[in-house]
C-alpha positions as CSV (number, residue, x, y, z in Angstrom):
1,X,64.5,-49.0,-29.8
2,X,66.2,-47.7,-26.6
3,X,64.3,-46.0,-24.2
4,X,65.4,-43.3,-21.3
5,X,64.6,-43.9,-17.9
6,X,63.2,-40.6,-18.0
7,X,61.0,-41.3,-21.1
8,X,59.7,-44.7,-19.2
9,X,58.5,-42.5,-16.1
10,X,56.3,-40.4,-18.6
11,X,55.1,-42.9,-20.9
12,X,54.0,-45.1,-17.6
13,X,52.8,-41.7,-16.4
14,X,50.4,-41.2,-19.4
15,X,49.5,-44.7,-19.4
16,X,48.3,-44.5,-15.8
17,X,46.2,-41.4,-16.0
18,X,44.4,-43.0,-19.6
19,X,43.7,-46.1,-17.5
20,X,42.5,-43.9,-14.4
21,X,40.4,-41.5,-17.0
22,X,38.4,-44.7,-18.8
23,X,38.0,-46.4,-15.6
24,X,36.1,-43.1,-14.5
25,X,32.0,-42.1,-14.4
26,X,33.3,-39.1,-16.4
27,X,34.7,-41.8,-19.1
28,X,31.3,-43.7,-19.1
29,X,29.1,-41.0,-19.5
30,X,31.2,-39.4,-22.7
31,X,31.3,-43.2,-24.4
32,X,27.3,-43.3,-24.0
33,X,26.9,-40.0,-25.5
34,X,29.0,-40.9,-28.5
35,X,27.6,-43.8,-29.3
36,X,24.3,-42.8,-28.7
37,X,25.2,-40.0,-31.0
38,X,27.4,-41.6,-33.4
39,X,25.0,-44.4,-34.4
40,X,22.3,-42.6,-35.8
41,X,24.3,-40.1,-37.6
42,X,26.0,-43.1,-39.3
43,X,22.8,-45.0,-39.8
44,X,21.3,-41.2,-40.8
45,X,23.4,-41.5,-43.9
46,X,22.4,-45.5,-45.1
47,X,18.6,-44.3,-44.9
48,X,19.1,-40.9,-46.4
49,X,21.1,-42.5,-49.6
50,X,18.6,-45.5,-49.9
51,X,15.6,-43.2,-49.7
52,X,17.2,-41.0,-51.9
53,X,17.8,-43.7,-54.6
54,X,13.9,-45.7,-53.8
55,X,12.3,-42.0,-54.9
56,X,14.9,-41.4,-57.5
57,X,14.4,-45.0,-59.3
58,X,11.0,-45.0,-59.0
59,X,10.6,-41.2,-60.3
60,X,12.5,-42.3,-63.1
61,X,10.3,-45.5,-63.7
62,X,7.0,-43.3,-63.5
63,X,8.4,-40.8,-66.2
64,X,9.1,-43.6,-68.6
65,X,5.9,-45.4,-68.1
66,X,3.5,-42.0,-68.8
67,X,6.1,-41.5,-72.3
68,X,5.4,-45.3,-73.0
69,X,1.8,-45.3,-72.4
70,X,1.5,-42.2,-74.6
71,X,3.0,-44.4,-77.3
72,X,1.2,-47.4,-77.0
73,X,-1.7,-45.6,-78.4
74,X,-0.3,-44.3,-81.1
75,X,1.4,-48.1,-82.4
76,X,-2.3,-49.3,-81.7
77,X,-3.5,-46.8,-84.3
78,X,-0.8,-47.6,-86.9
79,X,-0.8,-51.2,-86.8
80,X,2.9,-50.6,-85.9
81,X,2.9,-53.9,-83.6
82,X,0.9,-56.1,-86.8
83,X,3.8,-55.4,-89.3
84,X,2.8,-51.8,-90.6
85,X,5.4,-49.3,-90.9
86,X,5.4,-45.9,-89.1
87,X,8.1,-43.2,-89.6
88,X,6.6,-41.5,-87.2
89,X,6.6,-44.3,-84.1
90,X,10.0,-45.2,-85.5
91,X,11.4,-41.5,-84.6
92,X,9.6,-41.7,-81.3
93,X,11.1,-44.5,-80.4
94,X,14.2,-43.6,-81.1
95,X,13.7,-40.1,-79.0
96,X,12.5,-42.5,-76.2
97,X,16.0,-44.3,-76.2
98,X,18.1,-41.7,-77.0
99,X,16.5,-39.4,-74.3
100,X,17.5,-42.0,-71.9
101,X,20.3,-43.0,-73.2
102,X,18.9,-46.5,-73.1
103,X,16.7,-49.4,-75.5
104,X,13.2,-49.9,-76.7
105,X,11.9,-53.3,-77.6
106,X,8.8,-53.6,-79.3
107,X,7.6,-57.2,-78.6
108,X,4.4,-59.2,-80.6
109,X,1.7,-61.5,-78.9
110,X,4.1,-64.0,-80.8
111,X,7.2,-63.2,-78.4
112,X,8.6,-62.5,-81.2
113,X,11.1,-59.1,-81.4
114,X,9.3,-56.9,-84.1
115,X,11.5,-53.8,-83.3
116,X,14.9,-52.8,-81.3
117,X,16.2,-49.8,-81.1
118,X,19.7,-50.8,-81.2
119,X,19.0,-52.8,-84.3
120,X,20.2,-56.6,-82.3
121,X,17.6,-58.8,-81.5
122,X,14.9,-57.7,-84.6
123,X,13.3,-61.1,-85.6
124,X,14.1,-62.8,-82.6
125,X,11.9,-64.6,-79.5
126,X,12.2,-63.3,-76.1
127,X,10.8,-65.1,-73.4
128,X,11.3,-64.3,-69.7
129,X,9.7,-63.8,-66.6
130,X,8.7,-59.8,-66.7
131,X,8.0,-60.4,-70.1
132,X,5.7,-63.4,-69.0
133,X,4.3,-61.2,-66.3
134,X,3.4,-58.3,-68.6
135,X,1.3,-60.3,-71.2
136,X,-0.4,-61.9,-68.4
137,X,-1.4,-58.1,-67.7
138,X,0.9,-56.8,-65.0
139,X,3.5,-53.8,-65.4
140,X,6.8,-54.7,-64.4
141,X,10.1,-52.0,-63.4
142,X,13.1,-53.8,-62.3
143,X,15.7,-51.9,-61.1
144,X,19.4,-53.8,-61.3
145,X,21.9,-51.7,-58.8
146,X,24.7,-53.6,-59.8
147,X,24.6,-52.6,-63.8
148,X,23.1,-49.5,-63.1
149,X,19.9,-50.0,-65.2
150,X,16.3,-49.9,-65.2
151,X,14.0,-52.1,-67.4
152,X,10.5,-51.1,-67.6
153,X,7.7,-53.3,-69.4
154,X,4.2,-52.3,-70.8
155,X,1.4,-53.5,-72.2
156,X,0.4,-52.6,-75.9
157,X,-3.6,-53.0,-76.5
158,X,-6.0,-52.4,-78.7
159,X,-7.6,-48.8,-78.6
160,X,-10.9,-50.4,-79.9
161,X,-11.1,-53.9,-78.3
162,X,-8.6,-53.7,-75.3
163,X,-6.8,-56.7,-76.3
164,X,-3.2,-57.5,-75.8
165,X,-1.2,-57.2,-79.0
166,X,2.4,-57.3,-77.6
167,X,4.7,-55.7,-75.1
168,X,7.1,-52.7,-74.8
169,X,10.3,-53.2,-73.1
170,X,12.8,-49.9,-72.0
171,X,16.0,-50.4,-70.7
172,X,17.1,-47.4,-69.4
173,X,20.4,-46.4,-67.4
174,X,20.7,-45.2,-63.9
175,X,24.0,-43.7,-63.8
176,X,22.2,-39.9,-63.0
177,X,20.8,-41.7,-60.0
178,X,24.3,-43.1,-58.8
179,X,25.7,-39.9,-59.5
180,X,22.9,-37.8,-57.5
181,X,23.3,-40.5,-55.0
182,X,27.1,-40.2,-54.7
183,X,26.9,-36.3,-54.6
184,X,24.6,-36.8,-51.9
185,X,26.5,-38.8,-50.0
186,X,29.5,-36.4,-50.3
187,X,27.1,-34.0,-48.7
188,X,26.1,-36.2,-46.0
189,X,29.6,-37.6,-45.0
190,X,30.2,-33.7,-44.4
191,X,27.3,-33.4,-42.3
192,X,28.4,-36.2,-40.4
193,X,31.6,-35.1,-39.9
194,X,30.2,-31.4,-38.6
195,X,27.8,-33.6,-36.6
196,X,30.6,-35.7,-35.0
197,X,32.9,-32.6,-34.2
198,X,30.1,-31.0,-32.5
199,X,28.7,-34.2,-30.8
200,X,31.9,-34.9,-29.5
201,X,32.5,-31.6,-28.0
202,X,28.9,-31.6,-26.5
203,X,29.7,-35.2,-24.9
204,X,33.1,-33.9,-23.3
205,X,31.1,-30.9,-22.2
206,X,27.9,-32.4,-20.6
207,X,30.2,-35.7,-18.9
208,X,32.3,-32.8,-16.9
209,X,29.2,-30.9,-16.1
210,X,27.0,-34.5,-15.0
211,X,30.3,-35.1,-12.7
212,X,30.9,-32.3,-11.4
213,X,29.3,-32.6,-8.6
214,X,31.3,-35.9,-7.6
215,X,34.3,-33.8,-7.7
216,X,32.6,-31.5,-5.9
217,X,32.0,-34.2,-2.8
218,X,36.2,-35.1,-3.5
219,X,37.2,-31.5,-2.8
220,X,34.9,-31.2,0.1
221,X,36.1,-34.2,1.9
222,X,39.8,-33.4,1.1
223,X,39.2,-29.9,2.7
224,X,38.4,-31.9,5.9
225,X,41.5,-30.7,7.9
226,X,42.1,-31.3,11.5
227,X,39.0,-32.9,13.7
228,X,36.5,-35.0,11.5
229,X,34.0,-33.4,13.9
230,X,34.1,-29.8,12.6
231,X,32.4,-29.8,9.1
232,X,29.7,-31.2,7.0
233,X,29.1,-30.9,3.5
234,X,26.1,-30.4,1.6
235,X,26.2,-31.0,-2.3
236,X,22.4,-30.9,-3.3
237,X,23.3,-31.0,-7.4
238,X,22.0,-34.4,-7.2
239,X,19.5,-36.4,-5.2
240,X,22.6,-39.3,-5.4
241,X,25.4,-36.7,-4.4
242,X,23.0,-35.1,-1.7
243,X,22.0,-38.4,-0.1
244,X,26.3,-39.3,-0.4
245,X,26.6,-36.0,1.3
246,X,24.5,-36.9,4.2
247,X,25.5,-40.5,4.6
248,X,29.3,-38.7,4.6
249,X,27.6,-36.1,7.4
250,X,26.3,-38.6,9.0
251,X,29.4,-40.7,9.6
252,X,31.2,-37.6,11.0
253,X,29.0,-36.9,13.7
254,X,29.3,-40.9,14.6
255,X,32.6,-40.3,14.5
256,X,32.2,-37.0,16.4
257,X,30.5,-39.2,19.5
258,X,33.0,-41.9,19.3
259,X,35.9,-39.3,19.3
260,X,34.4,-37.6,22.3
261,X,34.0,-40.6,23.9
262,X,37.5,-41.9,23.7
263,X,38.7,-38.8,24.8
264,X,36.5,-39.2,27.9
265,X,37.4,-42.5,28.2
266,X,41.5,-41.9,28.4
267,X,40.5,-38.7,30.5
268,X,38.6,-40.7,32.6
269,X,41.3,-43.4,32.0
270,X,44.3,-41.3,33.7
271,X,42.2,-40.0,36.4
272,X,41.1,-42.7,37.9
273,X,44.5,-44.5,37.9
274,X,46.2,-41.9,38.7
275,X,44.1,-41.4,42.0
276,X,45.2,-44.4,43.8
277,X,48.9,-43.4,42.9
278,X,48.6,-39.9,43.8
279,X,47.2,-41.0,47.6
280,X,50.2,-43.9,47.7
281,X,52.5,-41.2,46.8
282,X,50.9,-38.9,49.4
283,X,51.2,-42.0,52.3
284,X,54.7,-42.9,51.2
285,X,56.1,-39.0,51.5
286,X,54.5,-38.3,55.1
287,X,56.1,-41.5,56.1
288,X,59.4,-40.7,54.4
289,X,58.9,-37.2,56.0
290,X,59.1,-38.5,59.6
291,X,61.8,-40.1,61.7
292,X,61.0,-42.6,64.1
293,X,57.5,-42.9,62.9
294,X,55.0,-44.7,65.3
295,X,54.4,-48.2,64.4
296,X,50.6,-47.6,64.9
297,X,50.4,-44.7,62.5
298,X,53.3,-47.1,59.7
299,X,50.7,-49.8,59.7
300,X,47.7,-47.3,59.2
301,X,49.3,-45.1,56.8
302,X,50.4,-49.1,54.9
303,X,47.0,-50.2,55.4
304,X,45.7,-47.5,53.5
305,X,48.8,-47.6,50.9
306,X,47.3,-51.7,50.5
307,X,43.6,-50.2,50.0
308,X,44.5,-48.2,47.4
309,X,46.5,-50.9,45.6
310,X,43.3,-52.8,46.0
311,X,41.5,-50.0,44.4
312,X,43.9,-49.6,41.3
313,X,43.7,-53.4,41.0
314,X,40.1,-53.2,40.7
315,X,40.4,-50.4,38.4
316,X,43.2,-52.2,36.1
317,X,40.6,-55.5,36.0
318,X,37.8,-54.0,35.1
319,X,39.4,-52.0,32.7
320,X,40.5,-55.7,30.9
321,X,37.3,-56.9,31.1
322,X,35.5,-54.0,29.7
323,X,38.1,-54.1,26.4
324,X,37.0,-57.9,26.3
325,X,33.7,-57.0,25.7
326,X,34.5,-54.8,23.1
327,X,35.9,-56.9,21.0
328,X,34.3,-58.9,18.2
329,X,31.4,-61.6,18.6
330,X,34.1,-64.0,17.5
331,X,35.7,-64.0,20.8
332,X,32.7,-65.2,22.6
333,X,32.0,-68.5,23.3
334,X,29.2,-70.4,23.9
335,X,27.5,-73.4,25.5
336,X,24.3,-75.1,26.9
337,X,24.1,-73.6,30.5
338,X,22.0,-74.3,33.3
339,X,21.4,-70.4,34.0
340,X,19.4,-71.7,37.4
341,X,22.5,-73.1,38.8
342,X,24.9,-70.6,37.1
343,X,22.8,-67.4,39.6
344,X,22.8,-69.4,42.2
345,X,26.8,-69.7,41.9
346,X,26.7,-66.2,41.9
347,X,24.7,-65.2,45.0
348,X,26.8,-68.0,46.8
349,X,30.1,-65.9,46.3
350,X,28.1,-62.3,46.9
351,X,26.2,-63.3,50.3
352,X,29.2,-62.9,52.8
353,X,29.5,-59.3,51.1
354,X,25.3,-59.1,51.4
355,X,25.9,-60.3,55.1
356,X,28.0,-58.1,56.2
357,X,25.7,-55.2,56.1
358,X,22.6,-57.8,56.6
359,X,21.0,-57.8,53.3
360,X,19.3,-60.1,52.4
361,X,19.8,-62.0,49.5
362,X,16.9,-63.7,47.9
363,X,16.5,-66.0,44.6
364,X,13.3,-67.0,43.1
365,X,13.0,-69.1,40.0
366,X,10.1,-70.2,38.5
367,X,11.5,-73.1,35.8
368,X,14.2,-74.7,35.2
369,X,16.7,-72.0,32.2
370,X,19.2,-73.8,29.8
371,X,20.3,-71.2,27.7
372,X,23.1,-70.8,25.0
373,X,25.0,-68.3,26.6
374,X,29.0,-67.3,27.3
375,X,29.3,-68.2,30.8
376,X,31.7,-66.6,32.2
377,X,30.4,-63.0,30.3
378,X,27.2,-63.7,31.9
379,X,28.1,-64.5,35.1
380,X,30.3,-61.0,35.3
381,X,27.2,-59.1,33.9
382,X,24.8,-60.6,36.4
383,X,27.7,-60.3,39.4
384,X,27.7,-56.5,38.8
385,X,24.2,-56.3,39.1
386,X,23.6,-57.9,41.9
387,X,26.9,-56.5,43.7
388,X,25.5,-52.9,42.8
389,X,22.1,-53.7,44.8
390,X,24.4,-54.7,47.4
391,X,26.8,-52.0,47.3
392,X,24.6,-48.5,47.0
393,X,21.8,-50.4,49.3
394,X,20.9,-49.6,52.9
395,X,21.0,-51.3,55.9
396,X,19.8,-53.9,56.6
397,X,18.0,-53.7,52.9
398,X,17.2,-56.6,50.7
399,X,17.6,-57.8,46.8
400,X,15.7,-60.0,45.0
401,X,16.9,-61.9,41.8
402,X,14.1,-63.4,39.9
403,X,14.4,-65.4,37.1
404,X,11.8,-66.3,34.2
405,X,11.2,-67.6,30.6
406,X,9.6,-67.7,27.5
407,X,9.7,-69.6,24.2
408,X,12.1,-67.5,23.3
409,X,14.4,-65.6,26.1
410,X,15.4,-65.8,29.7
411,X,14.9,-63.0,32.1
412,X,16.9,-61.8,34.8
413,X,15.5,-59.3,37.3
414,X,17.7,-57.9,39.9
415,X,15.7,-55.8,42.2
416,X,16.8,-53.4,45.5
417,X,15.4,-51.5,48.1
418,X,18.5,-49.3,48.0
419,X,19.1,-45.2,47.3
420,X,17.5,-45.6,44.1
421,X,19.0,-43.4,41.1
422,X,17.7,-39.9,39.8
423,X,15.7,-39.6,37.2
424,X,17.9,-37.6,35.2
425,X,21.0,-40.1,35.8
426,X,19.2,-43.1,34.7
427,X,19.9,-42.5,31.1
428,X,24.0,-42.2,31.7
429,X,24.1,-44.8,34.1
430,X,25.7,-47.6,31.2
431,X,28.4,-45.3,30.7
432,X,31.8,-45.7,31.3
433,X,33.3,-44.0,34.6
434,X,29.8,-42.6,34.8
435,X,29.0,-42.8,38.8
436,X,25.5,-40.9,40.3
437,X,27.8,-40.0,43.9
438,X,31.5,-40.1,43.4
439,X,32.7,-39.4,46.7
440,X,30.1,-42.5,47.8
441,X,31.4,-44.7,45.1
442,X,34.8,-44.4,45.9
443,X,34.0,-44.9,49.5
444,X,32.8,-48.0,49.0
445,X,35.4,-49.4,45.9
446,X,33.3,-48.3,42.4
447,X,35.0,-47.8,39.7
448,X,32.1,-46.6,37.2
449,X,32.6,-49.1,35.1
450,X,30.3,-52.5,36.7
451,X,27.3,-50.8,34.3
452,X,29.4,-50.7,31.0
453,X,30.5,-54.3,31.3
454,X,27.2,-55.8,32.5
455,X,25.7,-54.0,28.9
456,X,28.3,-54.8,27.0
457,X,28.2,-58.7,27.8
458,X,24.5,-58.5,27.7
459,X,24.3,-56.8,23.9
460,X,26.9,-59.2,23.0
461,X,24.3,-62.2,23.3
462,X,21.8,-60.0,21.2
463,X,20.1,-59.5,24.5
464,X,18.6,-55.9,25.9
465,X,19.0,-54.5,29.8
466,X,16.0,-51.6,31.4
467,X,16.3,-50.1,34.4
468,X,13.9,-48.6,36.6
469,X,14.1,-46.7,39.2
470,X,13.3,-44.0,41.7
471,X,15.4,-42.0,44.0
472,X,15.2,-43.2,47.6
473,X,12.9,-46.3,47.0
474,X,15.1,-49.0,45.1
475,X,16.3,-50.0,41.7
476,X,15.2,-52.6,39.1
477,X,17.3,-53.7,36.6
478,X,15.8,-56.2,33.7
479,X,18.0,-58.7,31.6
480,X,16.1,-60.0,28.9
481,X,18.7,-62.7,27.0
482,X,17.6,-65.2,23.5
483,X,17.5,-69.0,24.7
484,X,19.5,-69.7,21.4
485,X,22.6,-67.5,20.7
486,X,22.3,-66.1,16.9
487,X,26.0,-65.5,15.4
């Protein structure tokens, strides 16, 4: 058969949105209700029917008993079962069959058929196993499903000396049962069918109502327009749904600092390199401006121009360095370093610097460090440090780097006796671009961001970095760094 391309598009429509429906909570939570509906509504009708038959049968089987035991006495007081004639047993018995449309037996200590009401087996020996069972002194009702019959056997005594003259065996049919039981079960399948219908309907009903909420959280988040900063959602239906909502709420207002802090970061990004620029541009125009310029006041005005290139250099390196550290652990690398000799590297390149404004530079280390580190992260973290004490010291000041260990980490402590930072600064100090003075620090070349490189490289050895510190008395900042590097 032919098919549109039209007619494909829907059919693969319908197909997609029964595959998206059973894939679904919604889906789940209808087949649980259904089946645990379903089952015992089907399983409601086996019982029912087999209780139904079990009472009927045995009903049945009482009733005949009580009519046969009323009998027995009378056949005891004829001598019916020791070869005497009784017209009046002989109708009985035949009321007895005929009333259940079924067959008496009356059966001698001999085994031997004395009377049968369907006129068969007279004269002959019957011998089985509830026949057995019943001289031995034990009623017997067998019910046969299958041929639809019942076969009931009592005892015949003596009124006078209780002994066992012979047996009675009934057959009697069962089609009334089968038919109550089928009429029954006609009744039940209806039930079942009302019960299914309304099962159904309450399993659609209660899986839309149960996820609800779900949809709920979809709609919310979809409404989200415009900043992820602006609104948080709160769907308490559920403790899973409110704890969904508040991991959701939660992630926004991460995402709410990160947002605010990339904007501050390109903000902070275009100022600063646009500052250098702006000045060149500045020095460039007033000497474009003049003619015949003094060659004293070209080279100051090209000296400057060469500062501020410097600056923007500085700006533009730290910049790449600070994006190094922000990228994954994967890009670090690691070796065995001596961390004794790798500080002492560093002081060697930082003293000219220290000297010209004579501080002193001072190293004390009390064991010897090898420590799995990145060198070259470390040795920028540390450089910063250490160059900060220098830079936003005073005259003629000093800094002392100690270093320690553990069984466990390496410390670095980088102490000053410089202009110390306030208080309420110390917390935004590791920030990028964040600077305490900013005319100060762009007299002497900071770029505000030494501090957000020396953390960054420190966090990515799973290390931790304190500072203390009071205004005008000095700074202290601690490194403490693992011996073995963790992936």
């Amino acid at each position: 058969m032919y098919i549109r391309s039209g007619e494909w598009v829907i059919i693969s429509s319908i197909k997609a949105k029964a595959v998206k429906y059973f894939k679904s909570l919604q889906a789940r939570i209808f087949v649980i209700f259904i089946l645990v509906g379903l089952i015992p509504i089907f399983l409601m009708k086996y019982f029912i029917l087999e209780n139904y038959e079990a009472q009927a049968v045995s009903q049945k089987s009482t009733m005949v008993q009580e009519q046969c035991r009323q009998l027995t006495d009378q056949i005891s007081e004829t001598g019916y079962i020791r070869g005497n004639e009784s017209k009046q047993v002989d109708r009985q018995l035949e009321q007895l069959s005929k009333l259940y449309n079924g067959r008496v037996i009356i059966v001698d200590s001999n085994f031997l058929i004395i009377r049968d009401t369907y006129d068969i087996d007279e004269g002959n020996v019957i011998i089985s196993e509830e026949v057995l069972q019943c001289f031995m002194g034990k009623d017997s009702a067998n019910y046969n499903r299958e041929n639809e019959f019942l076969e009931i056997t009592v005892p015949l005594r003596n009124k006078d000396t209780k002994e066992m003259e012979g047996i009675m065996v009934v057959s009697v049919t069962t089609t009334d049962v089968e038919a109550g039981k089928d009429a029954l079960g006609n009744t039940v399948l209806t039930l079942q069918i009302v019960l299914t219908i309304l099962i159904l309907a309450v399993a659609f009903y209660v899986s839309r109502m149960l996820t609800r909420p779900f949809g709920k959280i979809t709609r919310s988040l979809e409404e989200v327009r415009g900043s992820v900063t602006e609104q948080e959602i709160s769907i308490p239906d559920y403790t899973e749904t409110q704890l969904l909502a508040e991991a959701y709420n939660r992630m926004l207002r991460r995402m709410k600092l990160q947002e605010d802090s990339r904007q501050e970061f390109v903000s902070n990004v275009s100022h600063e390199l646009k500052t250098p620029i702006t000045s060149m541009k500045v020095l460039a125009d007033s000497l474009l401006a003049q003619e015949d310029v003094p060659v004293e006041l070209y080279k100051e005005f090209m000296a400057d121009i060469a500062e501020e290139i410097d600056r923007e250099n500085k700006i533009i390196s730290d910049l790449l360095s600070l994006v190094k550290m922000d990228k994954r652990s994967s890009d670090i690398h690691i070796a065995e370093t001596n961390i004794n000799q790798l500080i002492e590297l560093v002081l060697k390149r930082l003293r000219p610097i220290a000297a010209k404004r004579g501080i002193e530079l001072v190293l004390e280390s009390f064991k010897p460090i090898l420590a799995e580190v990145d060198e070259t992260k470390l040795t920028l973290a540390v450089s910063n440090l250490i160059e900060n004490g220098i830079k936003y010291n005073r005259e003629d000041g000093w800094v002392h780097v100690s270093l320690n260990i553990d069984s466990k980490y390496f410390y670095v402590k980088v102490e000053d006796s410089g202009m110390g930072i306030p208080e309420e600064a110390q917390e935004h100090i590791f920030e990028r671009f964040y600077r305490v003075d900013k005319s100060h620090s762009r007299e002497i070349g900071g770029t505000g961001l030494g501090l957000a490189i020396t953390r960054s490289a420190v966090l990515m050895h799973h290390g931790a970095i304190k500072v203390y510190s009071k205004e005008g008395e000095g700074t202290t900042f601690t490194v403490r760094i693992p011996l073995k590097y963790v992936p």
